[in-house]
Backbone as numpy.savetxt, mean C-alpha at the origin, in Angstrom:
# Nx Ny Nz CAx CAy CAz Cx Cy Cz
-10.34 -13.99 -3.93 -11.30 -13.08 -3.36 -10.71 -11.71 -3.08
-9.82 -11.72 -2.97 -8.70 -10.44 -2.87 -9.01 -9.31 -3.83
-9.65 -8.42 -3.83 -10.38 -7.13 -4.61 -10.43 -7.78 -5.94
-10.94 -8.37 -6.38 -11.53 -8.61 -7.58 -11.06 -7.34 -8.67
-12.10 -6.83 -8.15 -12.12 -5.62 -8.93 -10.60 -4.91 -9.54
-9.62 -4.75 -8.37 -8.36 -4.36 -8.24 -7.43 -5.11 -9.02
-7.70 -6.92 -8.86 -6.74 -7.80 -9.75 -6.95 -7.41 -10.88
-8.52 -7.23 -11.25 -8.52 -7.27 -12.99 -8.04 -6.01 -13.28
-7.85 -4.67 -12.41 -7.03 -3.48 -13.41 -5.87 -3.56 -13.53
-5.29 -4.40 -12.85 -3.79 -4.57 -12.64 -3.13 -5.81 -13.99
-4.36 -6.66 -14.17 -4.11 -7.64 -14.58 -2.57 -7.66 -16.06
-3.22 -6.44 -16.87 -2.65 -6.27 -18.13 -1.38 -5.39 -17.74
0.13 -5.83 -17.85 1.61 -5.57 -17.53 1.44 -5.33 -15.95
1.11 -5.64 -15.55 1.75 -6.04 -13.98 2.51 -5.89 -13.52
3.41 -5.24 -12.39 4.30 -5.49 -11.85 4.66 -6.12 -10.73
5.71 -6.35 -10.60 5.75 -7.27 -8.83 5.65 -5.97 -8.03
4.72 -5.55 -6.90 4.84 -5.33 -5.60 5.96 -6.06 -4.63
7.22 -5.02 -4.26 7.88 -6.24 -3.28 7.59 -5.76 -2.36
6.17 -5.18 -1.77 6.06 -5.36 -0.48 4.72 -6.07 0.09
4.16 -6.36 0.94 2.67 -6.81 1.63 2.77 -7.95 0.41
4.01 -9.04 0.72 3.79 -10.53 0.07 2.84 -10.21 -1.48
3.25 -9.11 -2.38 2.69 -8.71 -3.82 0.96 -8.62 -3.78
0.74 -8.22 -2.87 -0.64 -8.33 -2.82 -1.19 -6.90 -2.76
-1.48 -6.85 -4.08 -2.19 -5.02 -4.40 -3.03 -4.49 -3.42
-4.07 -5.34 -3.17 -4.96 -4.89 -2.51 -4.47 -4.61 -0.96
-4.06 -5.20 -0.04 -3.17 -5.11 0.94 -2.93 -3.70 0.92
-1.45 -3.83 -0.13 -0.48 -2.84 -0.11 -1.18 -1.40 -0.49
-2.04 -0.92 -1.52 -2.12 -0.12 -1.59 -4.22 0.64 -1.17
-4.20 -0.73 -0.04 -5.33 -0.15 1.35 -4.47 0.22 2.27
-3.47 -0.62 2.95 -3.04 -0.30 4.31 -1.51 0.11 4.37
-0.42 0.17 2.80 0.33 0.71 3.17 1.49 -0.63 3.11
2.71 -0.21 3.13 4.32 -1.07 2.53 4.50 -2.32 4.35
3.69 -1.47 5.34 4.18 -2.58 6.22 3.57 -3.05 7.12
3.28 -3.82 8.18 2.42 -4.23 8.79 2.11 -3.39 10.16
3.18 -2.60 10.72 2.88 -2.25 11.78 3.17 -0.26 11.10
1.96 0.22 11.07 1.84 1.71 10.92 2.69 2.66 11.44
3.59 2.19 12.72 3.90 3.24 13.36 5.56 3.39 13.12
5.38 2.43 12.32 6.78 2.58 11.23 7.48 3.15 9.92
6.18 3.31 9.57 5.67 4.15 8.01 5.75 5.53 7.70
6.37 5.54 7.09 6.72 7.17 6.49 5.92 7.81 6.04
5.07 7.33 5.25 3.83 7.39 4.54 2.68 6.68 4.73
1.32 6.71 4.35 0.23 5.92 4.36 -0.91 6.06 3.06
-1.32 5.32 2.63 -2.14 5.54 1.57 -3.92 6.31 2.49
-4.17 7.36 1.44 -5.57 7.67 1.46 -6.61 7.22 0.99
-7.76 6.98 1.75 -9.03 6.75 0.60 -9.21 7.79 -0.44
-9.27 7.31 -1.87 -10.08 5.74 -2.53 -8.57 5.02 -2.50
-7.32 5.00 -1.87 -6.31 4.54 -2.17 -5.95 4.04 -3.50
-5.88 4.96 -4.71 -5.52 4.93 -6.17 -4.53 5.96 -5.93
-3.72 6.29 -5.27 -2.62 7.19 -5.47 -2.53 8.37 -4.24
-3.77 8.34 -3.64 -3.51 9.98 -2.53 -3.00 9.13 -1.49
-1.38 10.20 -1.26 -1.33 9.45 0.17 -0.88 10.89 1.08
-0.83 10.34 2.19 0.10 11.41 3.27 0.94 10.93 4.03
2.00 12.10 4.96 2.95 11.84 5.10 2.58 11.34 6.79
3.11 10.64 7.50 2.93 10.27 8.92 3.18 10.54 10.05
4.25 11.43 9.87 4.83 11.98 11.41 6.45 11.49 11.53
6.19 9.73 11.15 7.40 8.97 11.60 8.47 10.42 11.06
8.94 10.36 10.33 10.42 10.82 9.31 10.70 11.51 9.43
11.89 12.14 8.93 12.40 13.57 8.75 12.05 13.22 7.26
11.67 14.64 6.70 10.58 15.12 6.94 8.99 14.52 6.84
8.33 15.00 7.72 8.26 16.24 8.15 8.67 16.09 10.06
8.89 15.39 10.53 8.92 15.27 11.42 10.58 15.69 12.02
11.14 17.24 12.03 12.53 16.85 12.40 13.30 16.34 13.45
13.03 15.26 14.31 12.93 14.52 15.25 12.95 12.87 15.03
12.32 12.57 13.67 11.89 11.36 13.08 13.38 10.87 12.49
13.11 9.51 12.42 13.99 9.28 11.81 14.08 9.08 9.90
15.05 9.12 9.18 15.47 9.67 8.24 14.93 8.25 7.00
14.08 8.56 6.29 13.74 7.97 5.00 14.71 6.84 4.70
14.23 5.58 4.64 15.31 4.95 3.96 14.62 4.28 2.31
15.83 3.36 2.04 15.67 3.17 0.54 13.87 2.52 0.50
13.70 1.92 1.28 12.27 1.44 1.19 11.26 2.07 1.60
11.32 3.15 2.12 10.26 4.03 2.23 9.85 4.90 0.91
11.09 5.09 0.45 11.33 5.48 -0.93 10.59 4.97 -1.73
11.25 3.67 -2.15 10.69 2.82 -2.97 9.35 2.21 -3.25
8.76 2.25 -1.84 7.73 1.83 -1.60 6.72 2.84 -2.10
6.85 3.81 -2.02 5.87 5.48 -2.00 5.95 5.64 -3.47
7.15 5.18 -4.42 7.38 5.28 -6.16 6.35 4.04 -6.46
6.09 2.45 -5.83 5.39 1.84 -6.46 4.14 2.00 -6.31
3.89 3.12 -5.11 2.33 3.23 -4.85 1.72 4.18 -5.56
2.81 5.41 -5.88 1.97 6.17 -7.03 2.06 5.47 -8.26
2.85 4.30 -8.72 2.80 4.10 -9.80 2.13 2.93 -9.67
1.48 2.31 -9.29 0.56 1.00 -9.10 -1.23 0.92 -8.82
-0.92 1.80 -7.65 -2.33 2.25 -7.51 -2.98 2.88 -7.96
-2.89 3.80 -8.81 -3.80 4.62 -9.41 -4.48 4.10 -10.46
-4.25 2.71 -11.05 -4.29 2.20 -11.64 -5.37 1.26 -11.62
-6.23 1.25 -10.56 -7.04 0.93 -10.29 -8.31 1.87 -9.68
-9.55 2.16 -10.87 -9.98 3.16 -10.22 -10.67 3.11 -9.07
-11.28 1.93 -9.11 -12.15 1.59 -7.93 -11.05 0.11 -6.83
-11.02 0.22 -6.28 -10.21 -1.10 -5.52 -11.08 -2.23 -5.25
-12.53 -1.86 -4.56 -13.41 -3.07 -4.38 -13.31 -2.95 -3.15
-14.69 -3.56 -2.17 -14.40 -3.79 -0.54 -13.72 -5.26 -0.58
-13.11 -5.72 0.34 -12.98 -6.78 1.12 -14.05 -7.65 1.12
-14.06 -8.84 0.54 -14.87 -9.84 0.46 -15.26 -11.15 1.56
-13.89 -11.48 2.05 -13.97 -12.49 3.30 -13.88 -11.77 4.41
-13.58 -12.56 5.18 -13.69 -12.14 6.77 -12.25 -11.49 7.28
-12.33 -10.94 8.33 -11.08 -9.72 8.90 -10.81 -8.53 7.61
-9.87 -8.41 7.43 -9.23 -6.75 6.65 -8.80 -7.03 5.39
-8.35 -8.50 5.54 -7.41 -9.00 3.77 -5.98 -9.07 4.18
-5.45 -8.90 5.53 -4.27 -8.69 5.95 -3.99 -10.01 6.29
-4.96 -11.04 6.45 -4.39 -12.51 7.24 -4.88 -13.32 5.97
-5.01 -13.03 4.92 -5.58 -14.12 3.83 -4.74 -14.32 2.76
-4.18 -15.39 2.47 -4.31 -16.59 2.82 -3.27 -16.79 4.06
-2.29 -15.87 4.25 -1.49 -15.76 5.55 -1.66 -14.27 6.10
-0.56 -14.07 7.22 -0.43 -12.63 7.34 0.38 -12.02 6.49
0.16 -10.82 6.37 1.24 -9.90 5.36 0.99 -8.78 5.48
């Protein structure tokens, strides 16, 4: 039930997501981690690629703390994953898609 729509653009060469337990839809609605106020970045609606920056980090924040390899990494698979889907799809079951079939 997990964006339908989203599995089937992804379907043809695929890659692993290693973050939000590989789950596209997750990762590139709400972002590489579960708690926001950790995130360097955040994805924008239609979440196919626009994102912005959060405050957390240097930069832009020079106070924040400093980018690491997975903030990095995470922000390279989201422009290169998400856009890839033009439409994502709403949420089909119940809550956000964040507790289905576990949390992630």
């Amino acid at each position: 039930m997990t964006g339908l729509a989203f599995a089937a653009a992804l379907a043809a060469g695929a890659e692993e997501i290693r973050y939000r337990s590989n789950d596209p839809f997750v990762f590139c609605r709400y972002g590489y981690k579960e708690n926001v106020a950790q995130m360097c970045w955040k994805p924008m609606p239609p979440y196919t690629g626009a994102w912005a920056l959060t405050g957390v980090c240097d930069p832009p924040n020079k106070y924040g703390r400093s980018w690491k390899n997975e903030d990095y990494d995470s922000l390279a698979q989201y422009q290169t994953i998400c856009p890839k889907a033009v439409t994502s799809g709403e949420w089909k079951g119940s809550g956000d898609g964040t507790q289905s079939p576990f949390r992630h």
